[in-house]
N, C-alpha and C positions, 0 to 999 in steps of 0.2 A: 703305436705302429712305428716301425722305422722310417725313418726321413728318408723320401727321395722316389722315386719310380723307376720307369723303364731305362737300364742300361742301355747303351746301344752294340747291338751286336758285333765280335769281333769276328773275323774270317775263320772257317772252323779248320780251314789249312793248317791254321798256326797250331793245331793242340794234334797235329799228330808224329806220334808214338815214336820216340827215335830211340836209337839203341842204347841198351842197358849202360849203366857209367861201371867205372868200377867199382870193388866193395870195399868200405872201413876198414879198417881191422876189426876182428869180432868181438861182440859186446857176448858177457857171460849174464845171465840171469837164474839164480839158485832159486827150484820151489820148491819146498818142504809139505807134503799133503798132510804132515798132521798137525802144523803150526796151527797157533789159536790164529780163529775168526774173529771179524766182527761184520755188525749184519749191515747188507748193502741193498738198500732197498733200490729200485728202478727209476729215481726219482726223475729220470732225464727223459722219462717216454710216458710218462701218465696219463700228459696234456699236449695238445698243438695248438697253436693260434689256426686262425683260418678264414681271413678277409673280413667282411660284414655281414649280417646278418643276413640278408635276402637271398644270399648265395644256397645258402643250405637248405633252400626249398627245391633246387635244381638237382635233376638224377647225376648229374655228371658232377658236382660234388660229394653226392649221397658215395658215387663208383670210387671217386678218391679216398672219402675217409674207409668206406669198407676193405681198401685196399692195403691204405696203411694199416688200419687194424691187426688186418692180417701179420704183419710182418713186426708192431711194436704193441699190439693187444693195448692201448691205452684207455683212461674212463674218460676224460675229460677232455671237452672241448671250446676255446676261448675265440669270441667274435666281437667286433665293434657293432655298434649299432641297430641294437635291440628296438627301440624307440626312434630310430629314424623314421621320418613321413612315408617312404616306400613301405613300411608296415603297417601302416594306418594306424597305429593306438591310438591316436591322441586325435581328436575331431570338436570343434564345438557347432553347437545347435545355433538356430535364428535367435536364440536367447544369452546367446556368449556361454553358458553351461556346457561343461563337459559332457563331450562322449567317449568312450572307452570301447575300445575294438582291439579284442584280443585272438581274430582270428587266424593271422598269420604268425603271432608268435606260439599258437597252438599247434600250424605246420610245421614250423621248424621246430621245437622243441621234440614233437612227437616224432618227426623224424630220425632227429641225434637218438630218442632213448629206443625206438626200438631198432635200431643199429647196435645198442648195446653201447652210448657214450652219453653222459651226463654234459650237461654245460655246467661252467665257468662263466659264470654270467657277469658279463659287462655293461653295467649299465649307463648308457650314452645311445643316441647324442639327443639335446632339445627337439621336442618337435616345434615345428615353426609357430606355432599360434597356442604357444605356450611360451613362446622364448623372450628375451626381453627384449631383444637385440634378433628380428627374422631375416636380417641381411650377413649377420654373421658366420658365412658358410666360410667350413674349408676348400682348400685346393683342391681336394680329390676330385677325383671324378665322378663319384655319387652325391659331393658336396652337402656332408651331413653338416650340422647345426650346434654351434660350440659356445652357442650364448646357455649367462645363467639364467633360471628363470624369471618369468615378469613378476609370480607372484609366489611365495612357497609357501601358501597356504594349495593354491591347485598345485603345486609338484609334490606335497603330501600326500596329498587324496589320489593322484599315479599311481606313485609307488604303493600307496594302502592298498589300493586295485589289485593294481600289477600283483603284489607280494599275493594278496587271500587269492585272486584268479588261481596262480600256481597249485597252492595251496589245495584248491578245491578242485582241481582237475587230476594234480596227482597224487594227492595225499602227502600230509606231513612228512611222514616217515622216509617219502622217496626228496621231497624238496630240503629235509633238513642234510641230505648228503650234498646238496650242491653250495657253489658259492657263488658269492653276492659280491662282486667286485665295482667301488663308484667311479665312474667314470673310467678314462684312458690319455694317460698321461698331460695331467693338467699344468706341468709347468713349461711347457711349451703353445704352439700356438693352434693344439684342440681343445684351450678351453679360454674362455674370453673375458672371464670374470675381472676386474677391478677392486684392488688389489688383487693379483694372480693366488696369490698362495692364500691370503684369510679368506678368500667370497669359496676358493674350492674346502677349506675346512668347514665352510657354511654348513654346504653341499651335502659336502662327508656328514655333519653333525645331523644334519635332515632325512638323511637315505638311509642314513644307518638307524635311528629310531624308529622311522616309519617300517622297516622290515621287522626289526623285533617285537613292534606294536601286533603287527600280525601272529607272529610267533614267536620265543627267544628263542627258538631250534636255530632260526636261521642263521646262516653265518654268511660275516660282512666283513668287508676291510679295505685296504687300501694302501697307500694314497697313489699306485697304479701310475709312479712317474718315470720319465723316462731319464736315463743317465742314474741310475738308483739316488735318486734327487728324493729331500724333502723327509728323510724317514726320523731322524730326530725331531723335527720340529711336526709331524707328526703325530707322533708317539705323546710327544709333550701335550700337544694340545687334545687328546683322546683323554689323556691321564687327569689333566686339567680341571676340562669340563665334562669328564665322566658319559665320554661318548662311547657308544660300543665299539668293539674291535678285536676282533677274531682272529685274526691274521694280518702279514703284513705283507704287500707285493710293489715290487717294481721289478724295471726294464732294464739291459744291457747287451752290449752287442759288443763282439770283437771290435767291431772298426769305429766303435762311437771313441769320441776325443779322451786323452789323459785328464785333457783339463774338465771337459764336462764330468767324466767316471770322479776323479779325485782331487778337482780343486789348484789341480798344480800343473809343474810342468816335467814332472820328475817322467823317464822313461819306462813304460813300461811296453812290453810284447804283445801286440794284438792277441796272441796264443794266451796272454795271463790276465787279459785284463776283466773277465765273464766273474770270473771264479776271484778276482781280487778285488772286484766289486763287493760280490758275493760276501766276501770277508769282511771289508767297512762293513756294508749293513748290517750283517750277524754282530757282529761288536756294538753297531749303535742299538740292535734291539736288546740287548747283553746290558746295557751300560744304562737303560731308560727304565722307565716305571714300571714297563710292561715287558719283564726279559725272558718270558716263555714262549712267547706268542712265535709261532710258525711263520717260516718266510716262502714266498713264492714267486719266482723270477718267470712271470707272468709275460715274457717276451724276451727274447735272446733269439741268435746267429753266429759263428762264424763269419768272419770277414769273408768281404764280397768284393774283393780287387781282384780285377783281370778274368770277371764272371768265374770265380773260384766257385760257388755255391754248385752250378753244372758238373762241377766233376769228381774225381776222385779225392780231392782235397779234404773233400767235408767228412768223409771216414776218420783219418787219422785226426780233423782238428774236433770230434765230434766226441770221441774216445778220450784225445788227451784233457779237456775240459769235461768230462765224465772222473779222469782220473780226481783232475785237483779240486772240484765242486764235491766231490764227497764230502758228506757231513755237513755242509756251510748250508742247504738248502731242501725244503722238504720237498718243492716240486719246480721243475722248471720245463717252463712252455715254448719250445722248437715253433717259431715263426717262420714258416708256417708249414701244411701237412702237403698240401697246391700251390702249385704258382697260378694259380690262377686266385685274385683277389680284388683286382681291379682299383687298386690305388690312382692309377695311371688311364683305366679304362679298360676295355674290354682286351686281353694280353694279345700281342700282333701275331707271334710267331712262337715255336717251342726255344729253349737255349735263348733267353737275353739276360742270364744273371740274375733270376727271379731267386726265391725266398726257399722254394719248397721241395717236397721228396717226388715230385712229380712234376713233368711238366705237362704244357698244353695237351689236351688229347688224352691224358692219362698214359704220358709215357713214365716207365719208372730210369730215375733218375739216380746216381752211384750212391748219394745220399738214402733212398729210401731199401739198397741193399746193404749198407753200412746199419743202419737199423734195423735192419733183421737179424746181421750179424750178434749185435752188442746185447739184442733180447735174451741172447741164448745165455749171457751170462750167469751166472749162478747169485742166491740173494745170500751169499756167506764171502767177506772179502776176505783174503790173506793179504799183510802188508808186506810189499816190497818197496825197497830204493826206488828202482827203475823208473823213470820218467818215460817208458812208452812200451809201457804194459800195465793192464789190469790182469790180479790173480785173483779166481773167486772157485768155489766150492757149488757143488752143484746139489742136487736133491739124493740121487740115488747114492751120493757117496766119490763121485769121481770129482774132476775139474773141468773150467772153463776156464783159457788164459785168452784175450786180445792181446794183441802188441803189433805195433805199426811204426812206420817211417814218416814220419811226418816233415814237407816240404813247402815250406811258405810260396805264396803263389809270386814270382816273376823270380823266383829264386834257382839257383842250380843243384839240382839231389844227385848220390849218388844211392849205389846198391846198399842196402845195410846187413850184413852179417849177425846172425844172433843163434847161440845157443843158448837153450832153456836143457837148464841140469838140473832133472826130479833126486828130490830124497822120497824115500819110501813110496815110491811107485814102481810095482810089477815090471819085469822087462816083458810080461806076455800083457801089460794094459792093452788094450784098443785105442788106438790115436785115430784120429780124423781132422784136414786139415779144411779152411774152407777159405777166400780172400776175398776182397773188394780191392781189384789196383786195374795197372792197363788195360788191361786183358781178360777180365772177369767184372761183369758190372757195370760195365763202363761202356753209356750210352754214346756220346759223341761221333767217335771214330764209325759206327754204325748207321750214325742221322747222316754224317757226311759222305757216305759211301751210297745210300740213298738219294741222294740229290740234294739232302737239305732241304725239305718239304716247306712251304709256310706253313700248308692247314695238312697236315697228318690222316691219311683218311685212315678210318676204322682198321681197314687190312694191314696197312704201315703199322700202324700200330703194335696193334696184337704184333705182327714180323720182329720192331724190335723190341719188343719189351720179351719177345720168348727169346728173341739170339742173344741178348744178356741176363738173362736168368740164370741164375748161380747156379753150376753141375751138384752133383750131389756131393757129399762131401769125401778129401780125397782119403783112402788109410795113410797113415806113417807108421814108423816105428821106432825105439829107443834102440840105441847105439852107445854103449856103455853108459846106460842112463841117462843119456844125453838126445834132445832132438837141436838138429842144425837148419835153421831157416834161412832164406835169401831173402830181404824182403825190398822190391824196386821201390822207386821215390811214390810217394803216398799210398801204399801198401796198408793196406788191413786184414789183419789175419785174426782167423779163430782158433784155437789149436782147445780140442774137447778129447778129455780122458775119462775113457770107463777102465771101472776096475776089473 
């Protein structure tokens, strides 16, 4: 989970809309529709994080994820706290003997699948009267349990549970598609073990055979650290002592440090630093004993300075870290799908700089129309130069291009000029344009003309989530085989051709 809680809100005065700047000079970008492909799978929208586990017994997270759905179709969904005491698993009798109660992680499970989302199953945190250490809570505010176990002869017999329970409720077949991820991000301070890194390879070595002891379908991995920390020595110590391992995941965020991401103090651009994470670790899985094994950045963001996550921002930096993550990654999980998560406690207000495609109340947020957009893309890329465009191919035979103006947040943008010059496209094609920027999408300027609500009622709601709902999309046309775009600071555009 990302470090930190509740931002404090800034005046929503400040974020409105002033007049257009002027434009660049115009950027050219040539696309050839019958350039070779290569195939671009989705990998940015498969999975969302989604707070703690208890949440998703709640209809008003059930209304969020089915919401995103809609808009980014993903399978998988990733939570903390499976095994927290609020789910009751773990209980002992007047005889200190386990008892096992898997009746809430049956709600929630059975809720995600028939929504049509698999979990991503993260397995944390201690329950208390298994832990060794029952005072070792974190900060949150649900103060889940970050000790190792007292004994890991009973944290076997869990997981053996836990693992056949699944097993026997949904059948193999459905449980060997999910994953089995241990813990959440143990080199910092959700996980309490002594030594920090060997007592969590313990952990790792223990959860990981107890799941395969039930079945080897299942798949496991790890080491789920934050600042993509820990994957070499990882890797080594799997390879070692011939521990399973299926895949490999860790965490990164725009705004986490140069020195945490890589060691140093060398410069790099919040805009590069997801996807140059991304890069070390594929290298270090490339360069170890195990260099097929799939990577899964199991928690990322966009920087969240000057509550940039609320706005239009998170289109253009959402796309351009779509661009450079190609290939480095098989799936990466958008922390989170709500802002609502309760890191901090129960959320105050909508708009404080939260995490997600939605805010309180289930308002949709520029974010979760930037994601509808980038669905539409096509799963065939064409390579271009361009640093703020993706070009992809679509099923029936035409294109899907993004391209956007992306503007760091306390920074000054201007307009940007862009023409896009087809080769070998019809000048009778069908264009259709569609954006996410001031004007299209974009909640704020709407909540502030509102009053600025704390608690959203129902009617608010629905109000503004329908006066920013994207129009249909708009026609264009080519112009000596050319279309000419204007695109204002943090613009996202779709521009879709049928032949």
């Amino acid at each position: 989970m990302h470090r930190g809680s509740f931002v404090p809100a800034l005046l929503l005065a400040a974020l409105v809309i002033v007049a257009p700047a002027p434009a660049h000079a115009q950027q050219q970008i040539v696309i050839d529709a019958t350039a070779p492909t290569t195939p671009f799978p989705h990998f940015w929208e498969e999975m969302f994080g989604s707070g703690h586990a208890n949440l998703a017994m709640r209809e008003s997270y059930r209304d969020d994820l089915r919401a995103v759905k809609k808009v980014a179709d993903f399978e998988y969904v990733r939570f903390h706290g499976i095994l927290d005491d609020e789910n009751a698993v773990y209980n002992l009798d007047d005889r200190c003997n386990p008892v096992y109660n898997f009746a809430y992680v049956d709600q929630i499970y059975d809720g995600l699948l028939k929504n049509g989302v698999r979990p991503f199953v993260e397995i944390s945190f201690m329950p208390k009267k298994l832990a060794f250490n029952p005072l070792d809570l974190h900060v949150f505010w649900y103060h889940p349990n970050v000790s190792p176990p007292r004994s890991y002869t009973q944290w076997d017999e869990l997981m053996k549970h836990f693992a056949q329970h699944l097993v026997d409720r949904y059948g193999i077949d459905e449980v060997a598609q999910w994953y089995f991820e241990v813990w959440n991000e143990p080199n910092i301070d959700f996980w309490g073990g002594i030594p920090r890194q060997q007592s969590y390879f313990e952990l790792y070595a223990h959860t990981a055979r107890d799941l395969k002891s039930v079945s080897p379908r299942l798949r496991v991995g790890g080491p789920a650290t934050a600042a993509a920390s820990w994957v070499p020595e990882f890797l080594t110590y799997v390879a070692t002592n011939h521990v399973p391992a299926d895949f490999v995941s860790t965490h990164a965020y725009a705004d986490d440090t140069v020195e945490n991401l890589f060691g140093n103090h060398q410069p790099v651009p919040m805009d590069d630093r997801v996807c140059r994470a991304l890069a070390k670790v594929r290298g270090q899985i490339k360069a170890s004993p195990l260099p097929d094994l799939p990577l899964y950045l199991t928690e990322w963001n966009v920087q969240g300075e000057d509550q940039s996550r609320d706005t239009i921002f998170v289109g253009p930096a959402l796309a351009n870290t779509v661009r450079q993550c190609d290939g480095l990654v098989n799936m990466m999980s958008f922390w989170t799908f709500s802002d609502v998560f309760e890191e901090g406690g129960p959320i105050p207000r909508p708009f404080v700089g939260m995490f997600g495609l939605r805010a309180k109340g289930g308002i949709d947020k520029p974010a979760y129309y930037a994601y509808g957009l980038l669905h539409r893309l096509g799963h065939r890329r064409i390579a271009n130069a361009a640093d703020d465009a993706i070009v992809t191919k679509t099923a029936p035979g035409g294109l899907a291009i993004a391209v956007w103006n992306l503007v760091d947040p306390g920074k000054e943008g201007a307009n940007q000029s862009v023409a896009l010059r087809f080769r070998h496209v019809s000048p009778q094609a069908q264009i259709t344009l569609e954006r996410v920027d001031a004007n299209h999408g974009n909640v704020l300027p709407k909540y502030a003309a509102m009053g600025s609500p704390i608690d959203p009622t129902p009617d608010q709601v629905e109000q503004l989530n329908r006066e920013t709902a994207l129009p249909l999309p708009q026609p264009a046309h080519l112009t000596d085989g050319a279309l000419t775009l204007t695109l204002t600071p943090n613009a996202l555009v779709l521009v879709e051709v049928r032949p």
